[in-house]
C-alpha positions as CSV (number, residue, x, y, z in Angstrom):
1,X,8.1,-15.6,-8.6
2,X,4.8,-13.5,-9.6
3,X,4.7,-10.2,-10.8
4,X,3.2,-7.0,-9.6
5,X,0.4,-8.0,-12.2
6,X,0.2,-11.5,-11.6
7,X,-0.8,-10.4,-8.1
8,X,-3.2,-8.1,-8.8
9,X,-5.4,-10.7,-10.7
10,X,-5.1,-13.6,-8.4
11,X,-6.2,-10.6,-5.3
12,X,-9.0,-9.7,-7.5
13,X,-10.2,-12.8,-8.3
14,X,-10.0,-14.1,-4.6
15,X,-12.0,-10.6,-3.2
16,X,-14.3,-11.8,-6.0
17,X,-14.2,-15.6,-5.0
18,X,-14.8,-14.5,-0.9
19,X,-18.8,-14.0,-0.5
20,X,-18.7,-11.7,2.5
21,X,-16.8,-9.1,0.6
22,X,-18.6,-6.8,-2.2
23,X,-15.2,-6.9,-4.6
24,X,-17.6,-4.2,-6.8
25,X,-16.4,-1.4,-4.1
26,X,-12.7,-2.2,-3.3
27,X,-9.6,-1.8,-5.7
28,X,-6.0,-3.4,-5.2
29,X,-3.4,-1.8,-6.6
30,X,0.3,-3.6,-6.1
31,X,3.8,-2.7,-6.0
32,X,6.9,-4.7,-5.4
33,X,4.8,-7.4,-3.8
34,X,2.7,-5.2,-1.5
35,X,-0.8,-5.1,-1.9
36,X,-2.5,-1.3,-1.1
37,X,-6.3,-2.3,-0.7
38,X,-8.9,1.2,-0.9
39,X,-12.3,1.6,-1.4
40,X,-15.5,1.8,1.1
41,X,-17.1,-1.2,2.7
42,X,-19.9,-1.8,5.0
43,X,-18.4,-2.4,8.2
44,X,-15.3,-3.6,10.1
45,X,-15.6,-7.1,9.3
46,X,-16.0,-7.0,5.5
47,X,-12.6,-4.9,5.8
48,X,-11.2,-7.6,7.7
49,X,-12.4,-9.7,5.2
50,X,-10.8,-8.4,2.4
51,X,-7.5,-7.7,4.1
52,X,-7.1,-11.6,5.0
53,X,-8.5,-12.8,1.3
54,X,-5.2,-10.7,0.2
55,X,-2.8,-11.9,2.7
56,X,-4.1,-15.5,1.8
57,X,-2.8,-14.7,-1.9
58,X,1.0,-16.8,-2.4
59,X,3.7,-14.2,-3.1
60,X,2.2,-11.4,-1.1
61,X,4.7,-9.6,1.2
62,X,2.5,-7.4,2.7
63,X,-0.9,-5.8,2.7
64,X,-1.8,-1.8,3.2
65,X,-5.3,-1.3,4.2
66,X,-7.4,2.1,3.0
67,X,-10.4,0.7,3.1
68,X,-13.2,2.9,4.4
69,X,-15.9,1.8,6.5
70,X,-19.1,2.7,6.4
71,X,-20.9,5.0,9.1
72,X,-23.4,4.1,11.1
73,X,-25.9,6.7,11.9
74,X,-29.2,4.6,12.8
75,X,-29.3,3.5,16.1
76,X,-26.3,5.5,17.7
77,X,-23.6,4.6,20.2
78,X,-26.2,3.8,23.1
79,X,-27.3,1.0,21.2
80,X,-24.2,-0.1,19.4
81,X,-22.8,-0.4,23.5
82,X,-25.9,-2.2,24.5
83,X,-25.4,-4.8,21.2
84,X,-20.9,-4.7,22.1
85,X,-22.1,-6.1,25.7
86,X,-24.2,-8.7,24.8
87,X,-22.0,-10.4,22.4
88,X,-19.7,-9.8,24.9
89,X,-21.6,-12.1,27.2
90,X,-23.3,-14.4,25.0
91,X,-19.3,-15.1,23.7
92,X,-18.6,-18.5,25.7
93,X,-14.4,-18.2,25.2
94,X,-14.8,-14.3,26.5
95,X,-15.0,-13.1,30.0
96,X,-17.3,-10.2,29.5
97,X,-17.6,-9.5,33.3
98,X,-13.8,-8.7,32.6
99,X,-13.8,-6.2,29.9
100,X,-14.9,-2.9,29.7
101,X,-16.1,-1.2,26.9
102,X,-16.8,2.6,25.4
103,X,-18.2,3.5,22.7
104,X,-17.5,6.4,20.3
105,X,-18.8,7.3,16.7
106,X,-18.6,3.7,16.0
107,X,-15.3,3.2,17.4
108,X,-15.3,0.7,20.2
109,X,-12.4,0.9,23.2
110,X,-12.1,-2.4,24.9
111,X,-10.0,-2.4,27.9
112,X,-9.5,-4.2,31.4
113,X,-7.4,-8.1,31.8
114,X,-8.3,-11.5,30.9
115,X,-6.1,-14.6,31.3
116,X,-5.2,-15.3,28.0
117,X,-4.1,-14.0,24.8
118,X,-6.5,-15.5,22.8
119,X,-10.0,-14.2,25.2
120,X,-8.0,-10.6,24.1
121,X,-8.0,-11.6,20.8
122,X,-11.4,-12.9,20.4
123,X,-13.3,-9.8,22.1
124,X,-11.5,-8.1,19.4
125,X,-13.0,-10.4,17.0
126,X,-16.7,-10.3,18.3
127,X,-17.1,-6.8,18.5
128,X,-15.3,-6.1,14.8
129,X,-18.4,-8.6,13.1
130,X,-21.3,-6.4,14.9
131,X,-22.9,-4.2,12.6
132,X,-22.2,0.0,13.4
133,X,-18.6,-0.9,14.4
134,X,-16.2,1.2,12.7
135,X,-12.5,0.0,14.7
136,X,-12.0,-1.4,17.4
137,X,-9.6,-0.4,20.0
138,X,-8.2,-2.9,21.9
139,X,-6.1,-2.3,25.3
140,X,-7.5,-4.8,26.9
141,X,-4.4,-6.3,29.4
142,X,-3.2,-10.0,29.6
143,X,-2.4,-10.9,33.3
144,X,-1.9,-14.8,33.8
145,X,-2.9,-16.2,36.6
146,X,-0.9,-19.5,36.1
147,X,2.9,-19.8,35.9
148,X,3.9,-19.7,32.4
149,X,6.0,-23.1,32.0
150,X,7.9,-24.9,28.7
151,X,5.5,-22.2,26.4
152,X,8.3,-22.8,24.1
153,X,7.6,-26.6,23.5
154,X,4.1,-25.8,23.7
155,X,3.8,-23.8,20.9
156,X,6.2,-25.7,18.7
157,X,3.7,-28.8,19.3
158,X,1.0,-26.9,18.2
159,X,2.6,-26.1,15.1
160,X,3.7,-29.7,14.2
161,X,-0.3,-30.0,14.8
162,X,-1.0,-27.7,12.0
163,X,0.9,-27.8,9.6
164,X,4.6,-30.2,10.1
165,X,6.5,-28.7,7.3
166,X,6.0,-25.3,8.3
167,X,6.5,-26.3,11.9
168,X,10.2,-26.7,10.6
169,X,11.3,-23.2,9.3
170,X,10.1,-22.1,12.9
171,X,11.9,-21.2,15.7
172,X,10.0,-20.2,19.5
173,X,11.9,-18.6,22.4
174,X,9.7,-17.7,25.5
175,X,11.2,-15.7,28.1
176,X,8.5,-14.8,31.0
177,X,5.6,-14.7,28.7
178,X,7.1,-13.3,25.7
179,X,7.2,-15.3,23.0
180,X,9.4,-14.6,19.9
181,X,8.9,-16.4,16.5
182,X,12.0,-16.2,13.8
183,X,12.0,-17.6,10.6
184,X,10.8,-17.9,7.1
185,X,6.9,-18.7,5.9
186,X,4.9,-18.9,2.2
187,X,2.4,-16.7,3.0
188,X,0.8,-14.2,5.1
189,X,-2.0,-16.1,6.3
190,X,0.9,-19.0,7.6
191,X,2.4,-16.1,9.4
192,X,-1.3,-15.2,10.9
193,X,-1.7,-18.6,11.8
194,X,1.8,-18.9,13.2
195,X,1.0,-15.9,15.7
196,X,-2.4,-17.3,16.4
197,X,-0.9,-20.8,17.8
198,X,1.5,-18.6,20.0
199,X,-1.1,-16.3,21.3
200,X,-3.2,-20.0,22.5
201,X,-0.2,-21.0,25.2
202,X,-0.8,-20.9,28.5
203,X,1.1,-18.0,30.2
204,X,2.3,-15.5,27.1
205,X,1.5,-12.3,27.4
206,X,3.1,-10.9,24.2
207,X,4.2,-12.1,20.8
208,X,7.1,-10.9,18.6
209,X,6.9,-11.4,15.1
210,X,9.8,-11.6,13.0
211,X,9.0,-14.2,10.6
212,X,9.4,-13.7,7.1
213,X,7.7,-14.7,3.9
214,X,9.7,-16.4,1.7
């Protein structure tokens, strides 16, 4: 098992490995096996960035995020709304004609329904790479249109595709869209990817996560 400082050099040296992050302006401090990430960056996705080159880090329980983002003061929330809709649109797996969109100081609200968990997941992610995005605040509502059937076996499939021998320490229940996942994982990007595979089923409209790292 690592220690507290073990950690903190492997997390520095991966925030120095990743390319899209500036490792100069962020500092990890870690206690007890959770990582507390501050600093400034300059913009949402270099903080998401960061975040997931911790999590990727074996031993990590957990990651805290104080990482400040940059303002954007150039061209305003008029034009950050105008540049939100048309990656929006020019998004093929989102259905921009769906989803509405206000803009705030930087902050982006996305709201109104799409089929599927993973359309809400990747407006989320489009917007957060756009330069002048601050957060993103995502309400955006999943209503199915199809009948959710056998998400369970679904989902466990799709983990056997991934990765078999996590597929093992796994276990999905679905009850009318709501999909729970229980068990034990190495790492917080397993557990990411875990939640990703059950966001991709046909029919869920919400995912519980209770897996653990090991």
């Amino acid at each position: 098992m690592k220690t507290d400082l073990q950690l903190k050099k492997d997390v520095d040296d991966e925030l120095e490995w990743d390319p899209s992050i500036t490792a100069a302006g962020i500092g990890a401090e870690v206690q007890n096996g959770f990582v507390t990430l501050t600093g400034h960056v300059r913009n949402l996705a270099e903080k998401l960035a960061a975040e997931h080159a911790a999590e990727r880090i074996a031993g990590v329980k957990g990651v805290i995020v104080k990482l400040e983002v940059g303002q954007h003061m150039e061209a305003g929330d008029e034009a950050l709304a105008i540049a939100c809709r048309g990656a929006l649109q020019a998004y093929v797996h989102v259905p921009a004609d769906d989803i509405q969109l206000h803009v705030e100081k930087g902050w982006v609200t996305l709201s109104g329904e799409v089929q599927w968990g993973y359309q809400r997941h990747a407006a989320e992610h489009v917007i957060g790479l756009l330069h002048g995005v601050n957060g993103v605040l995502n309400d955006i509502r999943i209503k199915p249109k199809i009948e959710p059937v056998a998400i369970a076996g679904k989902i466990e499939a799709a983990l056997r595709r991934h990765a078999e021998r996590e597929a093992l320490h796994i276990s999905v229940k679905a009850v009318a869209g709501v999909v729970t996942l229980e068990g034990v994982v190495d790492s917080l990007a397993e557990r990411r990817a875990a939640v990703g595979a059950a966001w991709s089923a046909p029919g869920v409209t919400q995912v519980i996560n209770n897996l653990r790292i090991r």
